[in-house]
C-alpha positions as CSV (number, residue, x, y, z in Angstrom):
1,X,0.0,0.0,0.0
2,X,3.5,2.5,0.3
3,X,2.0,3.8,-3.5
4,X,-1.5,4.5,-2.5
5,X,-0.2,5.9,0.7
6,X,2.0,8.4,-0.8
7,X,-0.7,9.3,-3.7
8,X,-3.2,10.0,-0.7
9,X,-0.8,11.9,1.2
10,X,0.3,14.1,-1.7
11,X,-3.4,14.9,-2.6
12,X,-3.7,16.2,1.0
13,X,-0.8,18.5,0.2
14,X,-2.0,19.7,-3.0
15,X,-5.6,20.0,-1.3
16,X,-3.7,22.7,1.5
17,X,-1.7,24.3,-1.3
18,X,-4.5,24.9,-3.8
19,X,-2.9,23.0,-6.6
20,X,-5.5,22.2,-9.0
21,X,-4.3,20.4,-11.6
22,X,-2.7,17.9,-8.9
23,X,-5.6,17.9,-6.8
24,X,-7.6,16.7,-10.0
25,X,-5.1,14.3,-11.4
26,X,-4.5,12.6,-7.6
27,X,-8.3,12.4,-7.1
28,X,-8.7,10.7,-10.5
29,X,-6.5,7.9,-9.9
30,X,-7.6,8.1,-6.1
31,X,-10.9,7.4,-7.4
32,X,-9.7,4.9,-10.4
33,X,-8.1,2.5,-7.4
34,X,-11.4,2.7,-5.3
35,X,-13.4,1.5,-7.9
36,X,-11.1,-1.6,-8.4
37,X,-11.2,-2.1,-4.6
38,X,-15.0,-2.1,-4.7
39,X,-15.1,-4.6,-7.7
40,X,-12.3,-7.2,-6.4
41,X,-13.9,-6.4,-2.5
42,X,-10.2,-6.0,-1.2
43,X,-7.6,-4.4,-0.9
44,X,-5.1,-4.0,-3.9
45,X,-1.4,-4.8,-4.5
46,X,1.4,-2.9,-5.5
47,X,1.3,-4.6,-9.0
48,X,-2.4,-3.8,-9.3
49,X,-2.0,0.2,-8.4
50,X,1.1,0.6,-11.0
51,X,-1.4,-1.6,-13.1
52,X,-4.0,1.4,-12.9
53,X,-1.2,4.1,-13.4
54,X,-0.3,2.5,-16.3
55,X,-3.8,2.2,-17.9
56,X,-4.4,6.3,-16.7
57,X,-1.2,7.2,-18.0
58,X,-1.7,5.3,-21.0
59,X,-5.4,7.0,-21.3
60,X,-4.2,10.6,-21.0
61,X,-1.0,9.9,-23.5
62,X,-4.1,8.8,-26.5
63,X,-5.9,12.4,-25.5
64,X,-2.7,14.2,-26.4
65,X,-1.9,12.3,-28.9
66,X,-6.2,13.1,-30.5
67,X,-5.5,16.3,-29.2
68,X,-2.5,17.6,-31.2
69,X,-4.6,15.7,-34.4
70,X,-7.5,17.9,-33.8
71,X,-5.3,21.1,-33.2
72,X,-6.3,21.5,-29.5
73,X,-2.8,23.3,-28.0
74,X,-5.0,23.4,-24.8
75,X,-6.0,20.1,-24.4
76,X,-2.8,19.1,-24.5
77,X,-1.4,21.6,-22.0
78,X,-3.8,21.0,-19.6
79,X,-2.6,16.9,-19.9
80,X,1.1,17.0,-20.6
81,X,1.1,18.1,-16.6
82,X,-0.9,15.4,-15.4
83,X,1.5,13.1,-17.2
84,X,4.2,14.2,-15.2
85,X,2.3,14.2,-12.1
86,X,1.4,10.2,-12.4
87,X,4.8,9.5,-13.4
88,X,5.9,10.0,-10.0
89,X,4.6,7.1,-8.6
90,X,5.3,4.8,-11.3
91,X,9.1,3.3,-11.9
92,X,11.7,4.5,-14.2
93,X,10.9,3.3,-17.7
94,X,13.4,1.5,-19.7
95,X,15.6,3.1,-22.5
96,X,15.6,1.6,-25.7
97,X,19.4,0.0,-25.2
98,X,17.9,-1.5,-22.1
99,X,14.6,-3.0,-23.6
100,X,17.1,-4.3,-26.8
101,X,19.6,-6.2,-24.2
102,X,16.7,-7.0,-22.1
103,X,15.4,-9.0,-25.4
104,X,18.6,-10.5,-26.2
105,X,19.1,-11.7,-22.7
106,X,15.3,-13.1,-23.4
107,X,15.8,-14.4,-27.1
108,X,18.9,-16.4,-25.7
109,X,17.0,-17.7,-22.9
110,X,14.2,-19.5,-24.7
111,X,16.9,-20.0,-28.1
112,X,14.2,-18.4,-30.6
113,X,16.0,-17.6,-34.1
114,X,13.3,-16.7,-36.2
115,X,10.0,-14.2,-35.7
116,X,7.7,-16.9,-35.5
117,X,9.5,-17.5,-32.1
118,X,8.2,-14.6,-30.9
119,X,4.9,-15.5,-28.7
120,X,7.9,-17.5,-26.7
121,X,10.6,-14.7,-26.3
122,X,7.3,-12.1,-25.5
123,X,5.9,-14.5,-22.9
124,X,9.3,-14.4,-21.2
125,X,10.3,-10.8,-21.6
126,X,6.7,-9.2,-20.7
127,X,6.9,-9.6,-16.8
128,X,10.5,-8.8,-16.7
129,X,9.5,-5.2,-18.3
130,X,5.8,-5.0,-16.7
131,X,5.1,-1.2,-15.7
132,X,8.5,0.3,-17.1
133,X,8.0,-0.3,-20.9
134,X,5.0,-0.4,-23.3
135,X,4.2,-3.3,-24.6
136,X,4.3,-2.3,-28.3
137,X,7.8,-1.0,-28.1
138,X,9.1,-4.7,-26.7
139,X,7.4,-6.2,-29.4
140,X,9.3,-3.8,-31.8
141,X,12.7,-4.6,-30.4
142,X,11.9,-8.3,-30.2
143,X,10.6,-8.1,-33.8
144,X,13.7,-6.4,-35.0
145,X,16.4,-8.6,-33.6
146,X,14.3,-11.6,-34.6
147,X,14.3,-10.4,-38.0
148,X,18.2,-9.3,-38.5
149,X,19.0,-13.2,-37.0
């Protein structure tokens, strides 16, 4: 519970400061983790919060990405910040160097020389990344050093 503790405890700072766009990003996830409480009736892990930080993280990334398609310079100001904000409580996400040896390390492992090997290299590799890299850019990497074998 050390996430949810420290998102709860920052919202009560940002409540006494006035900070609005925290206070608003903090009770969004606030509320987000709730919900999932209510539905599973308990308590949830530390894999399940980064799990919802992810998803919201994910969510407000696809509004600035419709955002800048549509032209809305204020839309995506008003996100970029609450990015940031849930970044915080999430861990550091992998470079791109990291991901590839990562995949290498993974591609050794289960001895897959060709991209149809995939599935078996991703089923490997996923949990190792889980909550520091999307799951589209390990596929790419995979993909590529599958393809150059």
């Amino acid at each position: 519970m050390e996430i949810q503790k420290r998102i709860e405890k920052d919202f009560k700072i940002a409540l006494k400061a006035g900070d609005e766009g925290s206070k608003r990003t903090l009770r969004m996830v606030m509320a987000s983790i709730k919900l999932d409480e209510v539905e599973k009736g308990r308590p949830l892990s530390e894999d399940e919060i980064q799990a919802i930080l992810q998803k919201e993280i994910k969510s407000l990334r696809e509004t600035i990405s419709d955002a800048e398609k549509a032209g809305r310079d204020d839309l995506i100001a008003d996100t970029e910040p609450e990015i940031l904000i849930l970044e915080k409580y999430t861990p550091q996400p992998l470079s791109d160097d990291e991901i590839d040896e990562m995949a290498k390390e993974a591609i050794a492992e289960v001895e897959a020389t060709s991209p149809q090997e995939m599935g078996k290299v991703m089923k490997v590799l996923m949990p190792r990344v889980k909550g520091r890299a999307e799951g589209s850019k390990v596929s790419a990497a995979v993909r590529k050093l599958l393809s150059s074998e």
